[in-house]
C-alpha positions as CSV (number, residue, x, y, z in Angstrom):
1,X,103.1,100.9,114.4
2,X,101.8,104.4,113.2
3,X,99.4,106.0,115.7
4,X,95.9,107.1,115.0
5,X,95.2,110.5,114.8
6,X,92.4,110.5,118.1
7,X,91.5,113.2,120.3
8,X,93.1,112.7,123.8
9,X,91.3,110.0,126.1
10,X,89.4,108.3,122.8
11,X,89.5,104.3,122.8
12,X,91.9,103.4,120.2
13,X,92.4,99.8,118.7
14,X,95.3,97.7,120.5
15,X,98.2,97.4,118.2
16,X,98.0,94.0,116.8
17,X,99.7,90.8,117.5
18,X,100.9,89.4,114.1
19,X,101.2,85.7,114.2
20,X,104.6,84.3,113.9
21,X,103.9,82.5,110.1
22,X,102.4,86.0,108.7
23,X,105.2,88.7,109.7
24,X,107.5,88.7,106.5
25,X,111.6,87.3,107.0
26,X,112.4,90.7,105.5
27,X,110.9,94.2,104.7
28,X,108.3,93.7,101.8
29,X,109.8,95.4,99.1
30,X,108.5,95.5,94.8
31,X,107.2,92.0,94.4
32,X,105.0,91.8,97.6
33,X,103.4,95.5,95.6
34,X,103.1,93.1,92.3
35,X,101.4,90.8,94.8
36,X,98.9,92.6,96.6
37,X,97.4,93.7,93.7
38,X,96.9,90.6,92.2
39,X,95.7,89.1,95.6
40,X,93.1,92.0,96.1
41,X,91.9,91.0,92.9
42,X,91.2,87.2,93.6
43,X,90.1,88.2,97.3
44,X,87.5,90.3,95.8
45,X,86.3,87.3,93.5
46,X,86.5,84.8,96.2
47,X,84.0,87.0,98.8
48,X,80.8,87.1,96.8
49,X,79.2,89.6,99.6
50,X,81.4,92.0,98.8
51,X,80.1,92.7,95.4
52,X,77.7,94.8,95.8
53,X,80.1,96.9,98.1
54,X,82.3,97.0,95.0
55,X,79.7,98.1,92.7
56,X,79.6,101.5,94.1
57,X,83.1,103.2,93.4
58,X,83.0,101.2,90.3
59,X,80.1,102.9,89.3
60,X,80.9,106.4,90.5
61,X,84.5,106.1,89.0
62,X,82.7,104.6,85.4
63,X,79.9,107.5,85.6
64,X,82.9,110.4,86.5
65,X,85.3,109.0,83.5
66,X,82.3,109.0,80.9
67,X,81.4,112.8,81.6
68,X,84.7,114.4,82.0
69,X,86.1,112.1,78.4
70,X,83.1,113.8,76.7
71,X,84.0,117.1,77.9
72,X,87.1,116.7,77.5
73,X,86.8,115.1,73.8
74,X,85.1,118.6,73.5
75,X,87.6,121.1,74.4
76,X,91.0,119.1,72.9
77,X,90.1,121.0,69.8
78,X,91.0,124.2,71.3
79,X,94.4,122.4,73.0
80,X,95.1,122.1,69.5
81,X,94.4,125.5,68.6
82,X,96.5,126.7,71.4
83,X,100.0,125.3,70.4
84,X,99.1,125.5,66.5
85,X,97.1,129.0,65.7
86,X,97.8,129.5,62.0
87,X,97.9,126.0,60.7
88,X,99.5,126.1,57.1
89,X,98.7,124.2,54.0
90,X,99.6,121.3,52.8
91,X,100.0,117.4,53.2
92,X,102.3,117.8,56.1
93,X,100.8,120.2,58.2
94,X,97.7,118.0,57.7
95,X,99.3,114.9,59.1
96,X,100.9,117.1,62.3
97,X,97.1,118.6,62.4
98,X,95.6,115.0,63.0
99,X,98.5,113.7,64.9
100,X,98.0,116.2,67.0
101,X,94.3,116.2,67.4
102,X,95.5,112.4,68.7
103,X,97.8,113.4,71.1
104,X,95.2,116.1,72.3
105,X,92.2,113.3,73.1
106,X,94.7,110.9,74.5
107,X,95.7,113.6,77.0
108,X,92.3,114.4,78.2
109,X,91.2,110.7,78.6
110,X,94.6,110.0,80.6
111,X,93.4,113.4,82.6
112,X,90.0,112.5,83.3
113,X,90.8,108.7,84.3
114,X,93.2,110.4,86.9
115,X,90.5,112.8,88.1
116,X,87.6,110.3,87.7
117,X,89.1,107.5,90.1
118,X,90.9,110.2,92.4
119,X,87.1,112.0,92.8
120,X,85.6,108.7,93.0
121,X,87.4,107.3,96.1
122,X,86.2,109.4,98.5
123,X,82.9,109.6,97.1
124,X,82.3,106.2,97.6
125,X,84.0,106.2,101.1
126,X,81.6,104.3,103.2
127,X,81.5,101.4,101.3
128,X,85.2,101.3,100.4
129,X,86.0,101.5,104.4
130,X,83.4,98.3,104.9
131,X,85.6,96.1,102.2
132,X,89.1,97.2,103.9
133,X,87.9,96.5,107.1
134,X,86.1,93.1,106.6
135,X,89.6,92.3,104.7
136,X,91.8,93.6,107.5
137,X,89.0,91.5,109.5
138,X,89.9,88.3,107.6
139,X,93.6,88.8,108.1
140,X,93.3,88.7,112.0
141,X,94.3,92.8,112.2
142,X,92.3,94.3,115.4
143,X,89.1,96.2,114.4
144,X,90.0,100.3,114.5
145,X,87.2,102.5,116.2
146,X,84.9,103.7,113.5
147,X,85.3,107.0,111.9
148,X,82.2,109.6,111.2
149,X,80.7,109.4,107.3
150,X,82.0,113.4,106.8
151,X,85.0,112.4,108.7
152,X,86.0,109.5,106.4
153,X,84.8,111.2,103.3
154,X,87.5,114.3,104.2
155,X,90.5,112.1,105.1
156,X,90.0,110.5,102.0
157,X,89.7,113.6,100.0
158,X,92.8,114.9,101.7
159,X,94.4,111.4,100.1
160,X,93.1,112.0,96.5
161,X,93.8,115.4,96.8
162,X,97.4,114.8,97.8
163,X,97.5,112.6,95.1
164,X,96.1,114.8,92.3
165,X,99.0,117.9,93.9
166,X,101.4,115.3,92.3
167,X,100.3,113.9,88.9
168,X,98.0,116.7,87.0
169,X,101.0,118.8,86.9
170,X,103.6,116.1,85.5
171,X,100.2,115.0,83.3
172,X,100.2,118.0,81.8
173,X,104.1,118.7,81.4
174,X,103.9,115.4,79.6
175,X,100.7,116.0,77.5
176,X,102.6,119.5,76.0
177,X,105.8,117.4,75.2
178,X,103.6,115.1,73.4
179,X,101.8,117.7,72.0
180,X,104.6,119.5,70.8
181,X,107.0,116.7,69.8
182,X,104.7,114.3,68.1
183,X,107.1,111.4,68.0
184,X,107.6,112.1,71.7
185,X,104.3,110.2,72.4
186,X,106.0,106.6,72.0
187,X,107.1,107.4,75.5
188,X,104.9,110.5,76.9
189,X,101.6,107.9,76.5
190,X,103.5,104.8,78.6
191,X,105.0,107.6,81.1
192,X,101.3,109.2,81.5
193,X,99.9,105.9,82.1
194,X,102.7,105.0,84.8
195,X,102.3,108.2,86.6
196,X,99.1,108.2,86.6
197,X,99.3,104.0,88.3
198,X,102.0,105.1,91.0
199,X,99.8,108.0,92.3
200,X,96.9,105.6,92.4
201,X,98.9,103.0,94.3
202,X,99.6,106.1,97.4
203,X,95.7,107.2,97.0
204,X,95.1,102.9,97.2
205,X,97.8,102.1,100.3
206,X,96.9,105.2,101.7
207,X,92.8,104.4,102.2
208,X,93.6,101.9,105.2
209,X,95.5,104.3,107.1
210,X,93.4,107.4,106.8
211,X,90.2,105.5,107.8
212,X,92.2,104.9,111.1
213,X,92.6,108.5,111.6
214,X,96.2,108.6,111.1
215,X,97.2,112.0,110.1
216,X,98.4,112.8,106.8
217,X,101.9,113.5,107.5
218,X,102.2,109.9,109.4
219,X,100.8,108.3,106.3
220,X,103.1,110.0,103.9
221,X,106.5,109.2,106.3
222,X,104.7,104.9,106.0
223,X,104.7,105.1,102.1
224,X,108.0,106.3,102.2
225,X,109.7,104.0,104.3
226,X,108.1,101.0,102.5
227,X,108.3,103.4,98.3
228,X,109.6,99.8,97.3
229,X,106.6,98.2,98.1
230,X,104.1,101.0,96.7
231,X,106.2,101.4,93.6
232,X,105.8,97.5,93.0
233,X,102.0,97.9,93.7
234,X,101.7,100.5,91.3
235,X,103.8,98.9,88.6
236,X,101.1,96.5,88.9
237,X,98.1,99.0,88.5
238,X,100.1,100.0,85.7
239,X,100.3,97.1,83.8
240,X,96.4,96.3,84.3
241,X,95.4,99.6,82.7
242,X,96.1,98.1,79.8
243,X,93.2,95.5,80.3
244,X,90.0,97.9,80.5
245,X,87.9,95.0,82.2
246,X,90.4,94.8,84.9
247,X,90.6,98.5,85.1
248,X,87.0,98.4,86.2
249,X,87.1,96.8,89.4
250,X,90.5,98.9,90.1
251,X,89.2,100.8,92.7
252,X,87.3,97.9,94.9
253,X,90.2,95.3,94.1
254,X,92.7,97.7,94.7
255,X,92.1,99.1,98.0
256,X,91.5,95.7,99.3
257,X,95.1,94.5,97.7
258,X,96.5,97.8,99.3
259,X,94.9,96.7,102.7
260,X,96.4,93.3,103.1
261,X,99.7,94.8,102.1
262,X,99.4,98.0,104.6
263,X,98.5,95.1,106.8
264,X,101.8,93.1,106.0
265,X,103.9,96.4,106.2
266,X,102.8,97.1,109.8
267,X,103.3,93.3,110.8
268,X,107.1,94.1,109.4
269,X,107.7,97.0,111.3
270,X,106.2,95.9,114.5
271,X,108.4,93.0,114.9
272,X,111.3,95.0,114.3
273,X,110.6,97.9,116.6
274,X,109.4,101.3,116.3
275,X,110.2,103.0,112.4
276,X,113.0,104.9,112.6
């Protein structure tokens, strides 16, 4: 059971007592991660009141992707004039001209998805902490001492920004391979997609445990003794980017299907002792 980060003498919550039918035989590995995200969607559709909670990083994420695709639709001419400055003549270099003026857009709209729903998350904070603790609620998990609205809205940005550290600079690696090897793309696109769906899956599993105030460090050592379980979670996110109305209720769906399965984890690993 990971500790929260509280200043000494603060009340925190009692480390929960899982019931004997809800801790897992063995450690949840990929297919719980394929799981949770399926069952944060149909939690979200079965608990009405929480819509309007859900409304509010859906927004902000849809409102963030919308302006940074239209700036970013308006400066992939000039990553086009980077690689290629004296374009030549001819049928060929016109093909590579609008292959790569293809390449170029689908790399900034990969780029600002990743920057719209990693900025969104702790913008809309509050209202995400409300849904994971009603469904932590609904699991029988103890309720965790509540955490200031700047407080919550940093650890959260410390999440995203972790998160962010990791993919813009593989995003980009891959969006100059695809740039540069045209044909490349077949598997740059998929790849950009994946990367982008595995650091969303940390940002997701990691919003329960920083609105309990456990430090970042601590959070980092959990998704990496349960990777099999986050990588199955973000396989999942992965394959519902390709549905765009699925992709709009990532966020809200998301962090609730990452709560239950943070929730599972920790049942794990209390019943078989302190992590090593």
């Amino acid at each position: 059971m990971i500790t929260p980060d509280a200043p000494p003498g603060s009340p925190t919550a009692p480390a929960p007592r899982s019931p004997a039918g809800l801790v897992p035989l063995e450690r949840p590995g990929f297919g719980a991660g394929l799981k949770a995200v399926l069952g944060g969607y149909g939690y979200l559709f079965r608990t009405p009141d929480l819509w309007p909670l859900a409304l509010v990083p859906t927004g902000i994420a849809l409102v963030l992707t919308v302006v940074l695709a239209v700036v970013g639709v308006k400066l992939a001419p000039s990553l086009v004039e980077l690689i290629v400055k004296e374009p030549g003549t001819g049928a060929l270099w016109t093909t590579l001209m609008v292959v790569l003026r293809i390449l170029s857009l689908a790399v900034v709209l990969v780029a600002a998805l990743a920057i719209s729903f990693g900025l969104a998350k702790p913008l809309s904070g509050p209202a995400l902490e409300r849904m994971v603790r009603r469904a932590e609620a609904d699991l029988g998990a103890p309720a965790w001492p509540d955490v200031g609205f700047f407080a919550d809205m940093w650890r959260a940005l410390q999440s995203s920004l972790v998160a962010l550290a990791f993919t813009l600079p593989i995003l980009l690696v891959l969006g100059v391979v695809g740039l540069v090897f045209a044909p490349a793309s077949v598997v740059v696109v998929p790849l950009q997609l994946a990367v982008t769906a595995l650091a969303g899956a940390w940002d997701l599993c990691d919003c329960p445990l920083s609105i309990r105030g456990v430090p970042v460090a601590a959070r980092i050592a959990f998704v990496r003794r349960n990777l099999a379980a986050v990588m199955g979670f973000g396989s999942g996110l992965a394959l519902l980017s390709f549905l765009p109305c699925a992709l709009l209720l990532v966020l809200p769906a998301g962090v609730l299907g990452a709560a239950r399965l943070v929730v599972t984890l920790e049942r794990w690993e209390a019943s078989k002792g302190p992590p090593r």
